[in-house]
C-alpha positions in Angstrom: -18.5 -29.6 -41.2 -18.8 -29.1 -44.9 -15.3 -29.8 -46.9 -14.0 -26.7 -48.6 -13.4 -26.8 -52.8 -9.5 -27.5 -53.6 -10.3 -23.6 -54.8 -11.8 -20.8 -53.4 -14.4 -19.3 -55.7 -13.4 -15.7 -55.0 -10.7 -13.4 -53.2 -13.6 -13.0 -50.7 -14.0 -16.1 -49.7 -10.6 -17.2 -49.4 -10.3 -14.1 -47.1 -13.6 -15.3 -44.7 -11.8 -18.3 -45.0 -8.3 -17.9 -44.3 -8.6 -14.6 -42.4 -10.4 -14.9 -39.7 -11.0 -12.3 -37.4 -8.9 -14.0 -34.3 -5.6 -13.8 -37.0 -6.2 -10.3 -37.8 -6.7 -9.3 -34.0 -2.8 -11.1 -32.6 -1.3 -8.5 -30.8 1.9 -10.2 -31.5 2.0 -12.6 -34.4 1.0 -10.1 -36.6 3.2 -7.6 -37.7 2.4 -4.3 -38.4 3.5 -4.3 -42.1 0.9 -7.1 -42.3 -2.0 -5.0 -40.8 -0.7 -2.1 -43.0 -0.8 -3.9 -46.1 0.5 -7.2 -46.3 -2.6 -9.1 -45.6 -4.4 -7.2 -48.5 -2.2 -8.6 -51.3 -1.6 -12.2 -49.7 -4.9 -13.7 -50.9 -3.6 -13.0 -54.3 -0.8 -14.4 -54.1 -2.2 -17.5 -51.7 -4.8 -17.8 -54.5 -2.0 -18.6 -57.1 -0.4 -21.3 -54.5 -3.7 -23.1 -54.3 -3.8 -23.7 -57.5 -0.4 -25.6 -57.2 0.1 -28.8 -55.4 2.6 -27.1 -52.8 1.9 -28.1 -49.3 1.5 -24.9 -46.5 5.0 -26.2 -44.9 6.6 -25.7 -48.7 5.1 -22.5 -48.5 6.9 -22.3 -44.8 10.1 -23.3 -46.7 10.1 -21.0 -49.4 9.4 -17.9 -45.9 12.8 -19.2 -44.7 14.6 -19.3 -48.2 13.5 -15.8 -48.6 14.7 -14.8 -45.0 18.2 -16.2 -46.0 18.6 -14.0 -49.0 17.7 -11.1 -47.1 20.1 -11.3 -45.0 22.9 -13.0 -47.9 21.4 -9.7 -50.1 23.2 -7.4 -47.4 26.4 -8.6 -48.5 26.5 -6.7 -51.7 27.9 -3.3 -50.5 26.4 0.1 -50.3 22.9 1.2 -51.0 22.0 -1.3 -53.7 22.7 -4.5 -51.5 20.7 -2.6 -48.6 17.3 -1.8 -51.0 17.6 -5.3 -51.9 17.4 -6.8 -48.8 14.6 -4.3 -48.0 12.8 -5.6 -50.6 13.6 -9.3 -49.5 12.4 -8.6 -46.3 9.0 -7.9 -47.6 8.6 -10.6 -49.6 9.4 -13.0 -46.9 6.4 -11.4 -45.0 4.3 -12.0 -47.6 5.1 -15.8 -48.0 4.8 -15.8 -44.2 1.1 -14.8 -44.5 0.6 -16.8 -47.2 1.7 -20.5 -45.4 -1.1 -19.9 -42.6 -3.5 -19.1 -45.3 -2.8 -22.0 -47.5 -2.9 -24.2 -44.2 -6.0 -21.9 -43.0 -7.6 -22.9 -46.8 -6.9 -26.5 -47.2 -7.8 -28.0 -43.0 -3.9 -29.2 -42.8 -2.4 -26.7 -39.7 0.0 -28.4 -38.0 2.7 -28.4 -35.2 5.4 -28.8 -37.9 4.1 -25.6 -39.6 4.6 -24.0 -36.3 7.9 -25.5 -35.5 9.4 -24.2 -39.4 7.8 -20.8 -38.8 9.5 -20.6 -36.1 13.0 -21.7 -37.6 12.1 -19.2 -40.0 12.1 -15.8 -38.4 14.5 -17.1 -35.8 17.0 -17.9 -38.4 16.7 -15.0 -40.8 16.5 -12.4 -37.6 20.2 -13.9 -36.6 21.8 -14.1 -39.5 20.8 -10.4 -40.4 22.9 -8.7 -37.7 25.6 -11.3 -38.4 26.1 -10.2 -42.0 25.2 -6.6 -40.8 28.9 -7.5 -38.7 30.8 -8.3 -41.8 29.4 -5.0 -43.5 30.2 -3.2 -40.9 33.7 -4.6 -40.6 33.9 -4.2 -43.9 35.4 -7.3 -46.1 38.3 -8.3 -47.0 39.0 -8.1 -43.3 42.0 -7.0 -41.7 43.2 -8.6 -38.8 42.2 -8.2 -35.6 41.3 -4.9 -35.9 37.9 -5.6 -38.3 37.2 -8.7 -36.1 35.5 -6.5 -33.2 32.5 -5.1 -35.9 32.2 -9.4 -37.0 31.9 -10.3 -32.6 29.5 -7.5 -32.1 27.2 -8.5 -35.3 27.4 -12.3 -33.7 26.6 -10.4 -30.0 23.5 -8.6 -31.5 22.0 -12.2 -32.9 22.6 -14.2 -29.6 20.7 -11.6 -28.0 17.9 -11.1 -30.5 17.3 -14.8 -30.3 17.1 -14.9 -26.8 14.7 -12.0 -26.5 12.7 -14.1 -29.0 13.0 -17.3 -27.4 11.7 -15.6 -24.1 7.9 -15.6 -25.5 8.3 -19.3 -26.5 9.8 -19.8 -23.1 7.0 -18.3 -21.2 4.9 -21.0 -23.0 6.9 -23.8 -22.6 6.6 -23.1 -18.9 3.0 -22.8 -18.9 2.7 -26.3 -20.7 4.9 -28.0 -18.4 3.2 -26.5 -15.6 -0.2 -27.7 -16.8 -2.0 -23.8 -17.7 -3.9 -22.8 -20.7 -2.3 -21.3 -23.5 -2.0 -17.7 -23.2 -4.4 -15.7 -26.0 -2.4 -13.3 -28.3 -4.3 -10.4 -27.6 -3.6 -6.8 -25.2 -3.2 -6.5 -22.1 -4.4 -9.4 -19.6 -1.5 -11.9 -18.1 0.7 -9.7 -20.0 0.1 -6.6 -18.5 2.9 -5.8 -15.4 1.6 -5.8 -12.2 3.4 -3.1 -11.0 2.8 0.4 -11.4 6.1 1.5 -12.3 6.6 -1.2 -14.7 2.9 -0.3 -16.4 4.4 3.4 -16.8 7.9 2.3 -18.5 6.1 -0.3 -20.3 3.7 3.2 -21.5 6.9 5.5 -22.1 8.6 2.8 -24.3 5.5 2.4 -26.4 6.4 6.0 -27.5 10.2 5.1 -28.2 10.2 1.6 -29.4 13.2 1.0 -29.5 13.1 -2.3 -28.5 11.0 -3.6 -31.2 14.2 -2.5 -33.5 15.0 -6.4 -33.8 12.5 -7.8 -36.5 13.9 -8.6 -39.7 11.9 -5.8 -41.4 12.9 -3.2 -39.2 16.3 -4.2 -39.4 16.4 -3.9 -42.9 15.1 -0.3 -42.8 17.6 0.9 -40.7 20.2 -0.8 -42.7 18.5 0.9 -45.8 18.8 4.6 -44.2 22.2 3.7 -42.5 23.0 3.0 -46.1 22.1 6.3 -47.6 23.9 8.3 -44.7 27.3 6.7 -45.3 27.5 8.0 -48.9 28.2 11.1 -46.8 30.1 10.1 -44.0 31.8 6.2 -45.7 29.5 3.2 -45.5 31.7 1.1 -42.8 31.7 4.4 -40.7 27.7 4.0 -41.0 27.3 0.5 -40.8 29.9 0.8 -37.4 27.6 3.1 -36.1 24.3 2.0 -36.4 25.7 -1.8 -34.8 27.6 0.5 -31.9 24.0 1.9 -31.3 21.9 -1.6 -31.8 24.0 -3.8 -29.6 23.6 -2.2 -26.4 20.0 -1.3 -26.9 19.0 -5.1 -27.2 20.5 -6.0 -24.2 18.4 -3.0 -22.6 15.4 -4.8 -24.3 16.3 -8.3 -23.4 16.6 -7.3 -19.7 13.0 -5.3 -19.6 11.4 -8.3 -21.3 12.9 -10.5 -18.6 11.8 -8.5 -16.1 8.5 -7.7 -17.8 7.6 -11.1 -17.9 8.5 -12.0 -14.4 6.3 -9.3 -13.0 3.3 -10.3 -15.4 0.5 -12.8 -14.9 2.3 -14.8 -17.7 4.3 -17.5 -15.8 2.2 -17.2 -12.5 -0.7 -20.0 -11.8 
């Protein structure tokens, strides 16, 4: 195989390069901002990193740091700290197509990428519903009273991670059990095998409720929570929208438990 230049001589080449058709096709790595948009203005900004010396796991880094202040940006109050943080969100979406690129680019993909992906979105999607808590509760806090909005912000991240860590579960199970890696693509081992499962799993595609949990999404609800409690008070908002979220994850959480279990997925 022919080495690739340090630099890609055009946006179109680093996109044959560093998109290739099986990344653009995930059903589930790929998020929909990056389908809508994202992964038209990452070569750009990929092009810029390559001319750098950082590595794709600084890239990685600089995906988490981002994540952080997304979720740190949500403690300025009202709309302003929620626009910023919607913004934030974005641009950690964009770094986080840009780190597979780079890696994509330059032959060095590795485990450790994986792994501080990983501790990327799993990080940033818990500690958004844990500041989302203190907004809600509204700071300084009065004891106990304001303490039940700070437990149910820490309730909706435990949850959130482990409907997350379910996927990487399912393939931890598979290696240990000695099966191929399941493909990232529609349908197949993840498809239910029972009728009535295939017809929720249908119905919820039309309310979606449980894919209400990414950081961007997150953000946008926190965004237009924001702008409704400059009619009705923001902790009244804030209250409302975590009163709604918190019970609605653990719906998710239990369908993906059981839509796993009745799936191909963890079945030789």
């Amino acid at each position: 195989m022919t080495a690739l230049p340090t630099r890609p001589t055009s946006i179109a080449e680093l996109r044959r390069v560093a998109q290739p058709p099986e990344v653009r096709s995930r059903a589930n790595a790929e998020h929909w901002t990056a389908s809508l948009y994202l992964r038209d203005l990452s070569p750009y900004l990929t092009w810029m990193l390559l001319k750098t010396s950082v590595t794709a796991n600084g890239v990685t880094g600089l995906m988490i740091l981002t994540g952080w202040a997304t979720a740190a940006a949500l403690l300025v109050p009202g709309v302003g700290g929620a626009m910023l943080a919607l913004v934030l969100g974005q641009l950690q979406m964009l770094v986080d197509c840009c780190d597979g690129e780079v890696a994509r680019w330059r032959g060095t993909s590795s485990p450790a990428g994986v792994f501080l992906d990983k501790v990327g979105h799993y990080s940033t999607e818990a500690l958004i519903p844990v500041v989302l808590g203190i907004r809600a509760a509204g700071y300084p806090f009065d004891a106990p009273a304001d303490f039940v909005w700070t437990t149910l912000g820490f309730a909706l991240a435990l949850i959130i991670v482990l409907n997350k860590a379910l996927n990487d579960m399912v393939h931890v199970a598979r290696a240990h059990a000695g099966l191929n890696r399941l493909e990232d693509k529609r349908g197949g081992a993840s498809a239910p095998s029972s009728r009535l499962l295939s017809r929720l799993r249908d119905i919820a595609r039309f309310v979606p409720f449980h894919r209400l949990y990414h950081s961007v999404e997150l953000t946008i609800l926190v965004v237009l929570t924001s702008f409704v409690g400059l009619v009705v008070g923001q902790p009244l908002a804030d209250r409302v929208l975590l009163g709604l979220l918190v019970p609605l994850a653990l719906l998710a959480l239990v369908g993906h438990f059981v839509a796993i279990l009745a799936s191909k997925r963890v079945r030789s």
